[in-house]
C-alpha positions, 0 to 999 in steps of 0.5 A, spaced: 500 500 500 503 505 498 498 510 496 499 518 498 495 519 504 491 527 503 492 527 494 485 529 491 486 530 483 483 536 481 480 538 475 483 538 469 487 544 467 483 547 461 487 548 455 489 555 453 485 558 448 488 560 439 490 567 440 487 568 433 480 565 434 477 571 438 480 577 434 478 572 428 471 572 430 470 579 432 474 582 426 468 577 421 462 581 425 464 588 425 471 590 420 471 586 414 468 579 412 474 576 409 479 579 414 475 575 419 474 569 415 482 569 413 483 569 421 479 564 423 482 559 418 489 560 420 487 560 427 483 553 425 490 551 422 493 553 428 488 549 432 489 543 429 497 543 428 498 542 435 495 536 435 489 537 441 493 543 446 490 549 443 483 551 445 478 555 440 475 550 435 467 552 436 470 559 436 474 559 429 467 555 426 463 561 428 468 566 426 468 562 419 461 562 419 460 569 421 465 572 416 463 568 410 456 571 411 458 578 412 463 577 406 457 575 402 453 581 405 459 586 403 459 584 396 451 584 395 452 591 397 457 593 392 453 590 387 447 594 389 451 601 389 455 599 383 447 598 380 444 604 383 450 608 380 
């Protein structure tokens, strides 16, 4: 029996998030559709190369989303004011 008297594991520590995933999300809502979906990608690379240690994936899944929306909104926009010209 040789069991450490009093050791409780603790909870798992949690793994640190992308540092790109948050500005990639945000950056595909309010600057630019295609900036923020770029940065989403790279991030999800990021992601995935580390091989489980990075955070993020539903974020970078979000901001993808997001900034492929927003992206086709801008061009929609472009055209109507190419149009209406």
């Amino acid at each position: 029996m040789n069991q450490e008297i009093g050791h409780v594991p603790g909870p798992p520590m949690p793994r640190p998030m992308n540092s790109l995933a948050i500005p990639g999300l945000i950056t595909g809502i309010i600057v630019c559709g295609l900036a923020g979906m770029i940065m989403s990608i790279i991030a999800r690379g990021q992601i995935n190369a580390s091989g489980g240690l990075q955070g993020g994936k539903g974020i970078t899944t979000a901001g993808i989303i997001v900034g492929s929306i927003r992206m086709v909104v801008e061009v929609l926009y472009l055209i109507a004011v190419l149009a209406g010209s």
